[in-house]
N, C-alpha and C positions, 0 to 999 in steps of 0.2 A: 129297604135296601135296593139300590140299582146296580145291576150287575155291572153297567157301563163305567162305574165309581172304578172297580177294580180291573176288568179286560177291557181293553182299549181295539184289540185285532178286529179287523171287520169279518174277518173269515172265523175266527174263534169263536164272536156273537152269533155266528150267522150258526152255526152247528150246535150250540148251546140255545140257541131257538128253538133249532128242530129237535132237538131232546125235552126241550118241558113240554112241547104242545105234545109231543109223543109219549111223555110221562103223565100227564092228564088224563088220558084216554083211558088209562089203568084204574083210576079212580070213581066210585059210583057216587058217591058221598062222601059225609066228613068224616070226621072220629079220633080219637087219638092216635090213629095213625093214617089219616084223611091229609090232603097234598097241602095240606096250611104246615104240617111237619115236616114235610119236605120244602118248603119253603123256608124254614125255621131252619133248618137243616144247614144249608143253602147259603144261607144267613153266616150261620156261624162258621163255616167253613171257607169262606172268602175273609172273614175279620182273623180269625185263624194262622187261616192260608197265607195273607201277607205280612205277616207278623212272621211268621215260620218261616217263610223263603220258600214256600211249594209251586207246583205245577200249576197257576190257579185254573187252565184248561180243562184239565185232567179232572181237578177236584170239583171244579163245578158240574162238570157231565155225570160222574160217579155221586154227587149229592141228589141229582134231578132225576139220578134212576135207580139210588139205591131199594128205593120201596116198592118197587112198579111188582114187582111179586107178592106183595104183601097179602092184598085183597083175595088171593088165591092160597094165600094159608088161610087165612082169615075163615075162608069157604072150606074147609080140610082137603083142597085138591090137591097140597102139594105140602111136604113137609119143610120144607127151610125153606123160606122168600129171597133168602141170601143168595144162595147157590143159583136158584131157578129163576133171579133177577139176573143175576153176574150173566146168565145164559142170555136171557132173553136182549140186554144188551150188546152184548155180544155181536150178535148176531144184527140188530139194528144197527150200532157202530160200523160193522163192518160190511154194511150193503151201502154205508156212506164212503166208504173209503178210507175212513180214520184209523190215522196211523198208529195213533196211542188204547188202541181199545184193548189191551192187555193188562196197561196198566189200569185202565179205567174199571173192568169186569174185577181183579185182582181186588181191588177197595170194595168192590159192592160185596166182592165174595166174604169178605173178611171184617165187614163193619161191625156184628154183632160180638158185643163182648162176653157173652155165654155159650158160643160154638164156636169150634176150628175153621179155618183157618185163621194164623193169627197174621196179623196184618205187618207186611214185610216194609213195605212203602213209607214215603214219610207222607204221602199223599192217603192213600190209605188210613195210617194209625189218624189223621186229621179226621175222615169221616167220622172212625169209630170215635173218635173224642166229641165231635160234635152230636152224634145221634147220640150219644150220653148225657150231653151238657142237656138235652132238649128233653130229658126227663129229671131233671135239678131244676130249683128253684120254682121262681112262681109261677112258670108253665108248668114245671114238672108238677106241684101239685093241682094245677088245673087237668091237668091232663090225667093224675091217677083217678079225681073224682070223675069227670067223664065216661071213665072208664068204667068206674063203679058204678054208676048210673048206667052205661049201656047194658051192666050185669047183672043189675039188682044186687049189688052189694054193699054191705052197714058201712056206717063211718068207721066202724070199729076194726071191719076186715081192713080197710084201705089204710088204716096207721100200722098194723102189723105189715102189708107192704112194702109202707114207708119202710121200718126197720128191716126187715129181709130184703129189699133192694135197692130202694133210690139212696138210702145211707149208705149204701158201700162204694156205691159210683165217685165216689172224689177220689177217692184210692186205685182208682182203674183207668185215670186218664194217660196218656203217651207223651203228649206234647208239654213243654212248661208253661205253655200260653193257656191251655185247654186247665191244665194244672191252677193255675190261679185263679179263672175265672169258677171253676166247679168249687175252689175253696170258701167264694162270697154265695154262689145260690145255694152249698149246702148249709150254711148258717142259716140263711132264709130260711130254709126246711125246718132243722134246728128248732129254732124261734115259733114256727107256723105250730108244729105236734105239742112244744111247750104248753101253748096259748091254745089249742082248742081241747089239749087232756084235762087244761085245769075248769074247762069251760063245758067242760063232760063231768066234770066230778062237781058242778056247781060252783067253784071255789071263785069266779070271773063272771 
């Protein structure tokens, strides 16, 4: 994806430049939640985004810095990445001058679909839709085994996963764009635990 497809502003590129080189720096490596997910992220939120009628300024800044806290939950320095991202941009946005960094912090603070706050914005409920979608389908289960592998965990943990949370994610999207797209990768999902339970019980 090229941003340039969607923002055309030269001054809107130009401060969404200096937000991804300034969201890299937060990244030490990859991982399932390593800067190719915010990328991904990113992605989804501009196909989204114009399909919605959103801020696409907004949304892109709040996609490029929703995780920039992560790596420091990751590390138990801090407990919500949400809250201590929404901060940390903040405060970046606003040593640039940016006018909309209220709303931009509001979306980071509000992205995750299992803490408060819930996301007021239409820009916002768009992040929390897309950092959803990007655990459906055939990322999202690239992305649980990853996971399981950084953990040392069986195939067998990462299918009860599956069922305690990347299945309920269809049902949790905001948007009717986000809404339809989560309805084809959760099939995928679907189809993927069909095909490897019966490939566990020998029967494939």
């Amino acid at each position: 994806m090229r941003i340039e497809d969607f923002i055309k502003d030269k001054k809107s590129l130009a401060i969404i430049k200096k937000a991804e080189e300034f969201a890299k720096n937060f990244f030490e490596r990859e991982g399932t939640h390593g800067f190719s997910h915010t990328e991904r992220v990113l992605a989804l939120c501009m196909h989204i985004g114009k399909k919605e009628g959103a801020d696409l300024e907004v949304l892109a800044l709040a996609a490029l810095l929703h995780d920039i806290a992560r790596p420091l939950e990751s590390k138990g320095k801090i407990e919500d990445h949400a809250k201590e991202g929404a901060k940390i941009a903040r405060r970046f946005l606003k040593g640039l001058g940016y006018e909309k960094t209220d709303q931009v912090a509001h979306a980071i603070e509000a992205h995750r679909f299992s803490k408060p706050p819930e996301p007021q914005t239409l820009e916002a409920k768009i992040l929390s839709d897309a950092d959803k979608l990007d655990a459906i389908g055939a990322i999202g289960i690239a992305r649980v085994f990853m996971y399981s592998g950084e953990h040392g965990r069986s195939i067998e943990y990462s299918l009860k996963h599956f069922e305690e949370k990347i299945l309920k994610l269809k049902d949790l999207m905001y948007t009717k764009t986000a809404k339809e797209m989560a309805l084809e990768r959760h099939k995928y999902v679907e189809e993927f635990i069909d095909r490897i339970r019966k490939e566990i019980e020998g029967e494939l």
